[in-house]
PDB file with one MODEL, atoms N, CA, C and O in Angstrom:
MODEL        1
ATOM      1  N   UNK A   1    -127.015 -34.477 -73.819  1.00  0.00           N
ATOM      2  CA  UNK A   1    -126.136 -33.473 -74.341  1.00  0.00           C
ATOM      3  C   UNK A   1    -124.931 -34.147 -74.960  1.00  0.00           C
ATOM      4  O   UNK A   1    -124.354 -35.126 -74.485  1.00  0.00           O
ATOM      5  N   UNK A   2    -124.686 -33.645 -75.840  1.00  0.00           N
ATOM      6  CA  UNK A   2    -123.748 -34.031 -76.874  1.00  0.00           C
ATOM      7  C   UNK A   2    -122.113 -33.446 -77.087  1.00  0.00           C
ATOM      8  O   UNK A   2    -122.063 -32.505 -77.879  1.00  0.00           O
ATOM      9  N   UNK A   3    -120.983 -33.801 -76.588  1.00  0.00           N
ATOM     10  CA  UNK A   3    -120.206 -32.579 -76.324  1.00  0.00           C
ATOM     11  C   UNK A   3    -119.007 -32.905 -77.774  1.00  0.00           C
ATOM     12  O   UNK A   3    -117.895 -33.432 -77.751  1.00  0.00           O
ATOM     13  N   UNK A   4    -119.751 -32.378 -78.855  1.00  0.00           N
ATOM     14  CA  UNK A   4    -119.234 -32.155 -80.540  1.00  0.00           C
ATOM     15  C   UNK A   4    -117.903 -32.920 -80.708  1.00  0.00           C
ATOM     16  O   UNK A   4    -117.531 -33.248 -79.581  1.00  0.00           O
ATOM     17  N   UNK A   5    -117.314 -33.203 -81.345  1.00  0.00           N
ATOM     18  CA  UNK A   5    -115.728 -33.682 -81.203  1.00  0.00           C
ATOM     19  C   UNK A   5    -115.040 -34.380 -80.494  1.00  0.00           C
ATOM     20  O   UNK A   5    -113.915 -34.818 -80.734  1.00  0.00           O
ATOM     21  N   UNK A   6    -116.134 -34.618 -78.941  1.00  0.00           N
ATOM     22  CA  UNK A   6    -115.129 -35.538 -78.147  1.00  0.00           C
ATOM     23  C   UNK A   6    -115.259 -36.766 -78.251  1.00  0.00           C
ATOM     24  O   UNK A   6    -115.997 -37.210 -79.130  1.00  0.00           O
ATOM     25  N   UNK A   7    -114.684 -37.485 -77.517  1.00  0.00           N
ATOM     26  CA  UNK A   7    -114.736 -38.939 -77.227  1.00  0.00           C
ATOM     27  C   UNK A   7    -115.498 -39.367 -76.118  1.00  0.00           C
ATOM     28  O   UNK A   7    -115.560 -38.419 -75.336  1.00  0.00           O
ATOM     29  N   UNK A   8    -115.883 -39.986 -75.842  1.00  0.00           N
ATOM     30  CA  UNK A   8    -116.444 -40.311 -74.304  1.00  0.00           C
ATOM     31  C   UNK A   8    -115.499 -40.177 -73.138  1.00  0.00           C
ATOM     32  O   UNK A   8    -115.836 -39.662 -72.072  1.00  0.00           O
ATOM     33  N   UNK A   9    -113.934 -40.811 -73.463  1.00  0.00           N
ATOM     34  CA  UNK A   9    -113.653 -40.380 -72.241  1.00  0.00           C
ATOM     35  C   UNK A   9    -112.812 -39.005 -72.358  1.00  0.00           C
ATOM     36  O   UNK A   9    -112.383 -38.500 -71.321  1.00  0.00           O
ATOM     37  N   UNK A  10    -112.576 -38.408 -73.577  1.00  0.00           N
ATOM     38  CA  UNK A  10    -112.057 -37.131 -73.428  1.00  0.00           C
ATOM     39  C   UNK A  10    -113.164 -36.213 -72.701  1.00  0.00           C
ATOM     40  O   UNK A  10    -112.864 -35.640 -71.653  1.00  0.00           O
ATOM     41  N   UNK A  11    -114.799 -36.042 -73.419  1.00  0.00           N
ATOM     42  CA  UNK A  11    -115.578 -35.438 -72.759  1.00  0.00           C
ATOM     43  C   UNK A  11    -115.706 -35.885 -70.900  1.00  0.00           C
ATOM     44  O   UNK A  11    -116.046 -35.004 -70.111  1.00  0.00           O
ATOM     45  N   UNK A  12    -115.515 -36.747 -70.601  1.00  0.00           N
ATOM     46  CA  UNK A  12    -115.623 -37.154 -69.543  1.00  0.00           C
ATOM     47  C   UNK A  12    -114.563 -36.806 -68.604  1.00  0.00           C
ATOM     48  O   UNK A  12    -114.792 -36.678 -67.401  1.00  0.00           O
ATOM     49  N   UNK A  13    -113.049 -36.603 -69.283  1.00  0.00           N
ATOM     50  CA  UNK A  13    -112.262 -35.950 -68.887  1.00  0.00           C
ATOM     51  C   UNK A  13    -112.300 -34.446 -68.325  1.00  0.00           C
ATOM     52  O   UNK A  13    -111.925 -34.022 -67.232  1.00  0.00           O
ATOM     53  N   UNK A  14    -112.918 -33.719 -69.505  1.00  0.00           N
ATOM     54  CA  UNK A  14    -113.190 -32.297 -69.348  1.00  0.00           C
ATOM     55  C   UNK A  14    -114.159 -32.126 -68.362  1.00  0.00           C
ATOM     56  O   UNK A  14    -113.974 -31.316 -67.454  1.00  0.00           O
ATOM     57  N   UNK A  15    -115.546 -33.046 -68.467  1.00  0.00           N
ATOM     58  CA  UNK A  15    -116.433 -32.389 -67.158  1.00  0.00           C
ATOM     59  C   UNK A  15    -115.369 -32.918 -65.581  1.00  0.00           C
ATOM     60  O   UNK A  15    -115.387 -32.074 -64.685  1.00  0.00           O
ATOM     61  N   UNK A  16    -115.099 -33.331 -65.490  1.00  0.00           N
ATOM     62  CA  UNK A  16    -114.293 -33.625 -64.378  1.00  0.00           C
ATOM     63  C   UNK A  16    -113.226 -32.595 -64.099  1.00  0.00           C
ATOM     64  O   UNK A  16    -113.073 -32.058 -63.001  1.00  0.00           O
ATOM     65  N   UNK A  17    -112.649 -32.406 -64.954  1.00  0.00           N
ATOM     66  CA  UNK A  17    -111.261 -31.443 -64.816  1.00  0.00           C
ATOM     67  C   UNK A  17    -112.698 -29.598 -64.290  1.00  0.00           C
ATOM     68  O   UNK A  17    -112.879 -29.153 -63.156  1.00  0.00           O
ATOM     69  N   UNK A  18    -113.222 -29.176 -65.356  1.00  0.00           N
ATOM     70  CA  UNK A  18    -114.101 -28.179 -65.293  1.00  0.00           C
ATOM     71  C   UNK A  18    -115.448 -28.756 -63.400  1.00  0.00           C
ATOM     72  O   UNK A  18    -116.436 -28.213 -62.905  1.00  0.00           O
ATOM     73  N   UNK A  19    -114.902 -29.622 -63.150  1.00  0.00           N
ATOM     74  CA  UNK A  19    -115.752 -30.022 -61.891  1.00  0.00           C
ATOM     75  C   UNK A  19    -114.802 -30.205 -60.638  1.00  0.00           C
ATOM     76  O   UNK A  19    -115.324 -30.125 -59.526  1.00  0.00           O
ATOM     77  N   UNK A  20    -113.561 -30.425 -60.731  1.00  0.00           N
ATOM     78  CA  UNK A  20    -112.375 -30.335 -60.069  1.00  0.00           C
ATOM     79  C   UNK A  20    -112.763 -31.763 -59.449  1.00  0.00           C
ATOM     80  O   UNK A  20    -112.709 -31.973 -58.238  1.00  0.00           O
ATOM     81  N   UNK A  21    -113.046 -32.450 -60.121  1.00  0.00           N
ATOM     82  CA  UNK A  21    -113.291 -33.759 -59.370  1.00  0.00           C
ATOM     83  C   UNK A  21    -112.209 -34.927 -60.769  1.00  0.00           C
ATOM     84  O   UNK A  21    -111.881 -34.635 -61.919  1.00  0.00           O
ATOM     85  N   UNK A  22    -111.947 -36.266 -59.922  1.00  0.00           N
ATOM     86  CA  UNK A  22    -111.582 -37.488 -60.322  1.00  0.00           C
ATOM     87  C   UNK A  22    -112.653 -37.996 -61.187  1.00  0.00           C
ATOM     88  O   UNK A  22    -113.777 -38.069 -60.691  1.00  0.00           O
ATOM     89  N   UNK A  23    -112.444 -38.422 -62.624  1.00  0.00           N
ATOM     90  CA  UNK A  23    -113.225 -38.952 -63.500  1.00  0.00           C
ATOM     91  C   UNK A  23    -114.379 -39.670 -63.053  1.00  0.00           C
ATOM     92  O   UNK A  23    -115.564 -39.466 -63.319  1.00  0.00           O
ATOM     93  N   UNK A  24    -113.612 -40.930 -62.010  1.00  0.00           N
ATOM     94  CA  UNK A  24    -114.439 -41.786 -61.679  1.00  0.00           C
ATOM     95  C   UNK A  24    -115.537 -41.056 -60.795  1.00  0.00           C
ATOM     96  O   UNK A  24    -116.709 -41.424 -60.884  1.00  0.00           O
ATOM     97  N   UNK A  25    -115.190 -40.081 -59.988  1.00  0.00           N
ATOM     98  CA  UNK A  25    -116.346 -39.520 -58.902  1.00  0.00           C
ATOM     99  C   UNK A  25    -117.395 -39.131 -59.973  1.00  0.00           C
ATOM    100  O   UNK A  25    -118.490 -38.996 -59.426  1.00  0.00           O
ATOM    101  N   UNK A  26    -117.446 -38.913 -61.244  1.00  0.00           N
ATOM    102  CA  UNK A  26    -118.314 -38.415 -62.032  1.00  0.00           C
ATOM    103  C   UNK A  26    -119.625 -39.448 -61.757  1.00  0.00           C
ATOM    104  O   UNK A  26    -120.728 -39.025 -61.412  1.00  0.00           O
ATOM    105  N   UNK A  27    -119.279 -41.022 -61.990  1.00  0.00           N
ATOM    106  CA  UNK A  27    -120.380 -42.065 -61.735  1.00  0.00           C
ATOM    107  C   UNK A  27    -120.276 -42.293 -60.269  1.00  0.00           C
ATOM    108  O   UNK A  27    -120.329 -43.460 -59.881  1.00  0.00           O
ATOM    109  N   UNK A  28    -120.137 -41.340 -59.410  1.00  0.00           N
ATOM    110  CA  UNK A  28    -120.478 -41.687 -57.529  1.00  0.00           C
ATOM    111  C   UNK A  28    -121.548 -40.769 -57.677  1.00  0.00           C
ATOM    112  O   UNK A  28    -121.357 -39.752 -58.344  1.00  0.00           O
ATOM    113  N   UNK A  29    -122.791 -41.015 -57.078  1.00  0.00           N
ATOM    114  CA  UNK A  29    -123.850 -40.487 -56.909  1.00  0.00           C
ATOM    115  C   UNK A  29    -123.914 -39.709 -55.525  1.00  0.00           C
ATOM    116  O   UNK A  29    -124.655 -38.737 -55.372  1.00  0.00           O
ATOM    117  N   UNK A  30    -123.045 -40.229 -54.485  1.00  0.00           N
ATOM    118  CA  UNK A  30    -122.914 -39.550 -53.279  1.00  0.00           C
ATOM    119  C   UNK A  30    -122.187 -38.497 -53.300  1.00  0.00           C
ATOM    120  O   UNK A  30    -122.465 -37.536 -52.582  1.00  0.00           O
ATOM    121  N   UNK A  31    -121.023 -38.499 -54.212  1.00  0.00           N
ATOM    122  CA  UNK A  31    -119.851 -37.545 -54.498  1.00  0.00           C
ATOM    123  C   UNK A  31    -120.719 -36.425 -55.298  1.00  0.00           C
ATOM    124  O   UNK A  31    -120.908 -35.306 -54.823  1.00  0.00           O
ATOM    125  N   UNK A  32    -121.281 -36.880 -56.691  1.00  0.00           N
ATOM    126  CA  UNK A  32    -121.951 -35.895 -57.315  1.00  0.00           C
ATOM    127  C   UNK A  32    -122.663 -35.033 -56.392  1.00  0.00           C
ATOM    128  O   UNK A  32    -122.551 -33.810 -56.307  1.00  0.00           O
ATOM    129  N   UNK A  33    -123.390 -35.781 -55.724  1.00  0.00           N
ATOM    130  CA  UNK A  33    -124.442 -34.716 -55.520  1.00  0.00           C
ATOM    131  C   UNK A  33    -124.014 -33.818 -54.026  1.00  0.00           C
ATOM    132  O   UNK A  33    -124.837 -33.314 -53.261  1.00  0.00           O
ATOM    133  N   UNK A  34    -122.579 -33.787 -53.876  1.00  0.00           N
ATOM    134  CA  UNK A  34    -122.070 -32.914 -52.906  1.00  0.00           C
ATOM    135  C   UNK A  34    -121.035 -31.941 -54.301  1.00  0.00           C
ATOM    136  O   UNK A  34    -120.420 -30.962 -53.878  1.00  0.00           O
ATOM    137  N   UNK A  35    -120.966 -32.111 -55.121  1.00  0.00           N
ATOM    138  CA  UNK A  35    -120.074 -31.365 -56.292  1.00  0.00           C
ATOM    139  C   UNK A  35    -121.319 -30.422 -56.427  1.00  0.00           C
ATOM    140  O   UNK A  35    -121.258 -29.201 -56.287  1.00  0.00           O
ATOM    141  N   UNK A  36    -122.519 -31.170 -56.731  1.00  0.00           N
ATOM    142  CA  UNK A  36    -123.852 -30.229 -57.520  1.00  0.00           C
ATOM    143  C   UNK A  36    -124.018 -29.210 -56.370  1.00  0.00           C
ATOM    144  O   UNK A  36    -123.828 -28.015 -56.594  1.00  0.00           O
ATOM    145  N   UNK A  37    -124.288 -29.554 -55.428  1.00  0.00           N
ATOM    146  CA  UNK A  37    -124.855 -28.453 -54.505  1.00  0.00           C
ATOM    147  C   UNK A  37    -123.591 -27.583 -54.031  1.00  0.00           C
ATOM    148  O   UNK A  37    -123.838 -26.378 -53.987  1.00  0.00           O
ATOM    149  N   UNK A  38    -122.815 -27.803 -53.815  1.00  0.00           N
ATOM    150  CA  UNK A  38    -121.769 -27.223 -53.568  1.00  0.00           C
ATOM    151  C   UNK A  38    -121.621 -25.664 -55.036  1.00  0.00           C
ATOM    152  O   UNK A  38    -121.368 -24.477 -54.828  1.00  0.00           O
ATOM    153  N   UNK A  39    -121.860 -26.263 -56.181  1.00  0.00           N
ATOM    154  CA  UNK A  39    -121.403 -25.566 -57.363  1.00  0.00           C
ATOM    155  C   UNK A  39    -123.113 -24.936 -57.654  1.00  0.00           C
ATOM    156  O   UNK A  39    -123.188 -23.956 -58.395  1.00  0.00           O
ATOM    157  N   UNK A  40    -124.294 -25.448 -57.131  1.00  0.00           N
ATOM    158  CA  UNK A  40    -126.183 -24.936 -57.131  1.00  0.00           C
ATOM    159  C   UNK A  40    -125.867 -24.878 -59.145  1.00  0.00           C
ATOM    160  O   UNK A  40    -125.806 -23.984 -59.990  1.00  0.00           O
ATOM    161  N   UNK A  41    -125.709 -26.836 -59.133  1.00  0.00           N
ATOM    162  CA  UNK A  41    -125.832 -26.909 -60.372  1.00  0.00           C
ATOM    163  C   UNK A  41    -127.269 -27.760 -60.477  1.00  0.00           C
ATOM    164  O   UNK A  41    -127.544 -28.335 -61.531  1.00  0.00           O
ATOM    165  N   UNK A  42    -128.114 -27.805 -59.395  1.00  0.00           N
ATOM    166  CA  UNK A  42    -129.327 -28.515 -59.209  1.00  0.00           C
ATOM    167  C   UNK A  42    -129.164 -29.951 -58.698  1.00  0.00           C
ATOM    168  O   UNK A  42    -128.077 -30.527 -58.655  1.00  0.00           O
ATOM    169  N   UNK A  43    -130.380 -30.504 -58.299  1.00  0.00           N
ATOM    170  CA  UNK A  43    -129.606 -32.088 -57.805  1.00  0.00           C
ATOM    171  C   UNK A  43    -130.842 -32.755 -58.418  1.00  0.00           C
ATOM    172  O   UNK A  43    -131.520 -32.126 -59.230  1.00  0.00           O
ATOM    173  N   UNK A  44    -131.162 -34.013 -58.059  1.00  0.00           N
ATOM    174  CA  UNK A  44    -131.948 -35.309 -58.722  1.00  0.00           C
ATOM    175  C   UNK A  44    -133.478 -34.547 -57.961  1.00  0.00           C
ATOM    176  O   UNK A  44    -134.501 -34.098 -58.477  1.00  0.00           O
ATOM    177  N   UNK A  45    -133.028 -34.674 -56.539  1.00  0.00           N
ATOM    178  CA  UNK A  45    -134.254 -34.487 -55.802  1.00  0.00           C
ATOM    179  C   UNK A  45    -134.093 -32.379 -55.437  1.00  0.00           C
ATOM    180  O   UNK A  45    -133.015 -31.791 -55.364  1.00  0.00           O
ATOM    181  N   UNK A  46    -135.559 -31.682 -55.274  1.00  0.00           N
ATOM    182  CA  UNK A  46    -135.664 -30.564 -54.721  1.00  0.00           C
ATOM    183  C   UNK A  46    -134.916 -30.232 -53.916  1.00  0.00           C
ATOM    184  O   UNK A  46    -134.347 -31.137 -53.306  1.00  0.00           O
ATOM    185  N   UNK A  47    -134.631 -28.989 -53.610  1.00  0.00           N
ATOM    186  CA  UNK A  47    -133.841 -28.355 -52.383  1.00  0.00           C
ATOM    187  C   UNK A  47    -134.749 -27.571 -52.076  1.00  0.00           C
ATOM    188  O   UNK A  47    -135.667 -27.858 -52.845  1.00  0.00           O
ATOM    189  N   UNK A  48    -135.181 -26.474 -51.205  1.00  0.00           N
ATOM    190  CA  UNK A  48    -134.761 -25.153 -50.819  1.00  0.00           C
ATOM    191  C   UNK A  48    -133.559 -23.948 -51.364  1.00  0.00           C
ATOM    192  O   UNK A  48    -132.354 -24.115 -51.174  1.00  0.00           O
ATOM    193  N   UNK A  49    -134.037 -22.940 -51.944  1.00  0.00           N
ATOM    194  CA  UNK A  49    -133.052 -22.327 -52.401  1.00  0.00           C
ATOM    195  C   UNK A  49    -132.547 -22.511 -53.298  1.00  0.00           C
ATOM    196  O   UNK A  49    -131.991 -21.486 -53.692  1.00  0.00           O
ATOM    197  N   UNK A  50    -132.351 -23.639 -54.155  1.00  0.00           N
ATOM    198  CA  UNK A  50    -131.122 -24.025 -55.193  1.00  0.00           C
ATOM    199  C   UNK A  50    -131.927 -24.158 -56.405  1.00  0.00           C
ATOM    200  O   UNK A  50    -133.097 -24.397 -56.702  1.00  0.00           O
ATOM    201  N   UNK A  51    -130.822 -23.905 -56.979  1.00  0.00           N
ATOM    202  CA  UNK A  51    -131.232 -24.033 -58.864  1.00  0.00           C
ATOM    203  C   UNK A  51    -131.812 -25.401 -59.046  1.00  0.00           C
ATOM    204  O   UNK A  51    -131.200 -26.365 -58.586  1.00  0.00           O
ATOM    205  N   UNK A  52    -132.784 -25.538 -59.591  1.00  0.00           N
ATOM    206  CA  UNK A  52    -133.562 -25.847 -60.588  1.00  0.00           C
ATOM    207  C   UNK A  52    -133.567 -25.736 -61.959  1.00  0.00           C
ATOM    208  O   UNK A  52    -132.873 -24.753 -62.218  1.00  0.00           O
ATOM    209  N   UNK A  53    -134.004 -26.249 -63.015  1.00  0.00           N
ATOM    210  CA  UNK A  53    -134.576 -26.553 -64.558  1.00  0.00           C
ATOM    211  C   UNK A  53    -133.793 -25.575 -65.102  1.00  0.00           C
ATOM    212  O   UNK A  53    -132.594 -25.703 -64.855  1.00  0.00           O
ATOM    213  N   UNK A  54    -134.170 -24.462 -65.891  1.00  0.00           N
ATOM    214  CA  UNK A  54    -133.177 -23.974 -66.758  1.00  0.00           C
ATOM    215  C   UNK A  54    -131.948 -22.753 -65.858  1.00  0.00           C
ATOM    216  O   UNK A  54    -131.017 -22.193 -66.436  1.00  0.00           O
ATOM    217  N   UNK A  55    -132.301 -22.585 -64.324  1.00  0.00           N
ATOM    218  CA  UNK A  55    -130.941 -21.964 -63.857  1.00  0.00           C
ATOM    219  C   UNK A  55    -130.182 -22.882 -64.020  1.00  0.00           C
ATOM    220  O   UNK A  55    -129.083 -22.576 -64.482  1.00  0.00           O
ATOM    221  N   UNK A  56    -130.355 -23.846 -63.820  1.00  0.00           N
ATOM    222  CA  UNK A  56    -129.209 -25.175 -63.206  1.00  0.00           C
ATOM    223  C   UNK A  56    -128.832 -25.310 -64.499  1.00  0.00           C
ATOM    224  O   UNK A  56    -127.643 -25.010 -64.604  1.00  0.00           O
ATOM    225  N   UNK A  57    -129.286 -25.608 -65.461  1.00  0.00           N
ATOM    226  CA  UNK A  57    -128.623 -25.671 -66.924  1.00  0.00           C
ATOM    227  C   UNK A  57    -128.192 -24.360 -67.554  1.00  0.00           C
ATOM    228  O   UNK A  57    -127.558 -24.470 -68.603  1.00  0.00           O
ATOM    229  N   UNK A  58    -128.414 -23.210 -67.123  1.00  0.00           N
ATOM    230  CA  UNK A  58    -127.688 -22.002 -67.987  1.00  0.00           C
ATOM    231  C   UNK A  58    -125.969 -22.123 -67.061  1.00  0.00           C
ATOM    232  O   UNK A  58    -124.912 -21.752 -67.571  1.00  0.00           O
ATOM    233  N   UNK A  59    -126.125 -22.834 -65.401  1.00  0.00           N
ATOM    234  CA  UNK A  59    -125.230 -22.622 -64.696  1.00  0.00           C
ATOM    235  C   UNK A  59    -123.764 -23.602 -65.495  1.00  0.00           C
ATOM    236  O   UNK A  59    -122.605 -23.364 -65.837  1.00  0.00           O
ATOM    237  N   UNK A  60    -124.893 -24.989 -65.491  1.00  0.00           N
ATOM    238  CA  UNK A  60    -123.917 -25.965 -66.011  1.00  0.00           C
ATOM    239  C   UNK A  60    -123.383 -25.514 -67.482  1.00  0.00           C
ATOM    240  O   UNK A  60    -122.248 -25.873 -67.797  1.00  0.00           O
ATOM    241  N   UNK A  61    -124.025 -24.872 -68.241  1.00  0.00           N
ATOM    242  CA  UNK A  61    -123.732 -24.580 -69.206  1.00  0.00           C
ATOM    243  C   UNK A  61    -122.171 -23.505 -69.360  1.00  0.00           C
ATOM    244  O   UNK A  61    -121.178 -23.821 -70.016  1.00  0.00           O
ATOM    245  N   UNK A  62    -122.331 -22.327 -68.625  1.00  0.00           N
ATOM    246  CA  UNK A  62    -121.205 -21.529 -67.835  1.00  0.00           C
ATOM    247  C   UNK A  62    -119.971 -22.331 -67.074  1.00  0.00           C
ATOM    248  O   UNK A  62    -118.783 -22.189 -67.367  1.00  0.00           O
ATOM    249  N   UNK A  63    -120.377 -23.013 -66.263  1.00  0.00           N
ATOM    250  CA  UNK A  63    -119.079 -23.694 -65.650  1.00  0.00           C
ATOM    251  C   UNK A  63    -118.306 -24.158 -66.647  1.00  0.00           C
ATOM    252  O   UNK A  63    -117.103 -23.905 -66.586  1.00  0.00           O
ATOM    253  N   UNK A  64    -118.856 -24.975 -67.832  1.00  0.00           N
ATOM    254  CA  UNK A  64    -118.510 -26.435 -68.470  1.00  0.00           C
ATOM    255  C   UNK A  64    -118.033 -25.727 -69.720  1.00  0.00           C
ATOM    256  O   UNK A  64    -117.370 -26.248 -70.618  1.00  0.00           O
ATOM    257  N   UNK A  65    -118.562 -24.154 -69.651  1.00  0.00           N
ATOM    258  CA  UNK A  65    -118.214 -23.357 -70.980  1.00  0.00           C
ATOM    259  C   UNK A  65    -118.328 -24.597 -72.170  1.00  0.00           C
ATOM    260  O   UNK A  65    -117.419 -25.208 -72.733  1.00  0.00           O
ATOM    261  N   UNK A  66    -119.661 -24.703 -72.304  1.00  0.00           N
ATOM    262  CA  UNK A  66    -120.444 -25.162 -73.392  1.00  0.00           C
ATOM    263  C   UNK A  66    -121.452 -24.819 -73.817  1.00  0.00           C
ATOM    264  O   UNK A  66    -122.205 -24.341 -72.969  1.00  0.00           O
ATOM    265  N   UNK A  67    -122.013 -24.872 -75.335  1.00  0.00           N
ATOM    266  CA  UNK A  67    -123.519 -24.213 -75.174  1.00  0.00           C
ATOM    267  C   UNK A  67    -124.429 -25.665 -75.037  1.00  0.00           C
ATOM    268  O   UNK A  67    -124.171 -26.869 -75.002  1.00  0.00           O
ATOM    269  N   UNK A  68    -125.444 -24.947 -74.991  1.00  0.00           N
ATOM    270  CA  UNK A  68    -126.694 -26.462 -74.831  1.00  0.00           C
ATOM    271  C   UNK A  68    -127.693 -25.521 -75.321  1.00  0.00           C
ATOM    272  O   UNK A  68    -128.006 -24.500 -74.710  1.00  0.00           O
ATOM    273  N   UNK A  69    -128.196 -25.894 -76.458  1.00  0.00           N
ATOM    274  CA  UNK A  69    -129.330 -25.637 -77.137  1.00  0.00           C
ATOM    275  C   UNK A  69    -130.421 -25.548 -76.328  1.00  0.00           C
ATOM    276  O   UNK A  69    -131.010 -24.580 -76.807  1.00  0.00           O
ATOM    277  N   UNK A  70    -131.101 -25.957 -75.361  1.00  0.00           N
ATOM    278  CA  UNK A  70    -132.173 -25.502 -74.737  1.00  0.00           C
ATOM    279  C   UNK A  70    -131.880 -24.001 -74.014  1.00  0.00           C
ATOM    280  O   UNK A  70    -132.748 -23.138 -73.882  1.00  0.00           O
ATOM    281  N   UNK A  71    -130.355 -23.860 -73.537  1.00  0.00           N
ATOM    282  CA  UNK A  71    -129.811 -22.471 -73.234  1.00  0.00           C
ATOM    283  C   UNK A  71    -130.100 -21.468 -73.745  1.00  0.00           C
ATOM    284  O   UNK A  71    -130.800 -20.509 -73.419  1.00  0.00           O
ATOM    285  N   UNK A  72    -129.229 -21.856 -75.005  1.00  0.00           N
ATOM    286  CA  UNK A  72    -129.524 -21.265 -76.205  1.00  0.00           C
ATOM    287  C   UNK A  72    -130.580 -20.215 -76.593  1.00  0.00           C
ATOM    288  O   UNK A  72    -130.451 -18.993 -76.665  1.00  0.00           O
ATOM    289  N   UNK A  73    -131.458 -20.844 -76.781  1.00  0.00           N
ATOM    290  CA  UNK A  73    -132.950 -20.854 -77.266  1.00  0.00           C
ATOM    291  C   UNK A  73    -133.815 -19.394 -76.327  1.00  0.00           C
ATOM    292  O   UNK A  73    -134.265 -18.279 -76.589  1.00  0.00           O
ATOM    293  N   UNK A  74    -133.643 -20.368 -75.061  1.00  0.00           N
ATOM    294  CA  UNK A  74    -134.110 -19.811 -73.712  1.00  0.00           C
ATOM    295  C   UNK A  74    -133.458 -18.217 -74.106  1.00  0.00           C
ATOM    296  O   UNK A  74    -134.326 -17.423 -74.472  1.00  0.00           O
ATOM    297  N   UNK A  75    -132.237 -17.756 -74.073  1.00  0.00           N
ATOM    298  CA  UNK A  75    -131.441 -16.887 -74.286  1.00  0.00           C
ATOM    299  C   UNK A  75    -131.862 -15.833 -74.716  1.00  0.00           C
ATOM    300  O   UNK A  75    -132.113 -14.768 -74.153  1.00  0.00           O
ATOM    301  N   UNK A  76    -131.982 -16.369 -76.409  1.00  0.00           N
ATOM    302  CA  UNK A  76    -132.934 -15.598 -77.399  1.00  0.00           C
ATOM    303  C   UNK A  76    -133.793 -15.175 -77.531  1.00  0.00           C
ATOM    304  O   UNK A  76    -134.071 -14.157 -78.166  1.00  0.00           O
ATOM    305  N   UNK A  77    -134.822 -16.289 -76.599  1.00  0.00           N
ATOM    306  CA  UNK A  77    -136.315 -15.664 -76.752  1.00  0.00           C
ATOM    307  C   UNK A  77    -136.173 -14.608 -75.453  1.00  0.00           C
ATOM    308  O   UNK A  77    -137.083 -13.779 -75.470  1.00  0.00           O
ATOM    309  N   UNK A  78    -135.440 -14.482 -74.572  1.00  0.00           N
ATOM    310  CA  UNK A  78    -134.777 -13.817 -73.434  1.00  0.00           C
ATOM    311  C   UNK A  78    -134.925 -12.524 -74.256  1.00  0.00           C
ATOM    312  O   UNK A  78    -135.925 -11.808 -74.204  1.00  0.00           O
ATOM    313  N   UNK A  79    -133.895 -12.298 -74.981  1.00  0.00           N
ATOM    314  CA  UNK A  79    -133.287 -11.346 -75.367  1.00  0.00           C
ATOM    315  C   UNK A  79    -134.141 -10.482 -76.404  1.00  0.00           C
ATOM    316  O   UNK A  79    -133.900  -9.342 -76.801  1.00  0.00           O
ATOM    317  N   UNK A  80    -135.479 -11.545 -76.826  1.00  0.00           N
ATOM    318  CA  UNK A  80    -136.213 -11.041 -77.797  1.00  0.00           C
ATOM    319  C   UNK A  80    -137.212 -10.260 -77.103  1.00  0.00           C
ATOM    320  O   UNK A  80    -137.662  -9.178 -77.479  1.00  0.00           O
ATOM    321  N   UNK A  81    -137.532 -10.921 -76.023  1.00  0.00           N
ATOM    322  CA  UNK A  81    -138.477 -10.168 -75.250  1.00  0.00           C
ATOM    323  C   UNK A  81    -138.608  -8.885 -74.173  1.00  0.00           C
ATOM    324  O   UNK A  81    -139.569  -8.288 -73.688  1.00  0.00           O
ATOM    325  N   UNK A  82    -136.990  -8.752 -74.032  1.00  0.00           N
ATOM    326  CA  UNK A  82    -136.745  -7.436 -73.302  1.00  0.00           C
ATOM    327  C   UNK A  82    -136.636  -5.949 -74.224  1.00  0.00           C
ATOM    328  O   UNK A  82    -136.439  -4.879 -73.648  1.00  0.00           O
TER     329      UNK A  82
ENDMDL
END
């Protein structure tokens, strides 16, 4: 995902600030994956209960108030089919 206009560490700024976490916790894998489940933005490995494939990305998409084209898409054909 591509976040239009930013920089690496401005975008990197924003998911952190929109994650209420310290930049650096972004590359802690132990930290992340107590942010992810905490927020059922999906994790690496299965859960019970928790978002998965495109919940976990319509979620991240909402938190991070960004679009992501697979969202997107999903959305439309959503919307085409009801």
């Amino acid at each position: 995902m591509v976040m239009k206009g930013m920089r690496i560490g401005e975008a990197k700024k924003y998911v952190a600030d929109k994650l209420h976490c310290d930049v650096f916790d972004l590359t802690d894998s132990a930290k992340m994956k107590e942010i992810r489940e905490s927020l059922d933005l999906g994790t690496v490995n299965d859960r019970p209960h928790a978002s998965y494939g495109m919940s976990a990305k319509i979620k991240i998409a909402e938190l991070l108030d960004i679009k992501i084209p697979s969202v997107e898409l999903f959305k439309k054909k959503l919307g085409a089919a009801l």
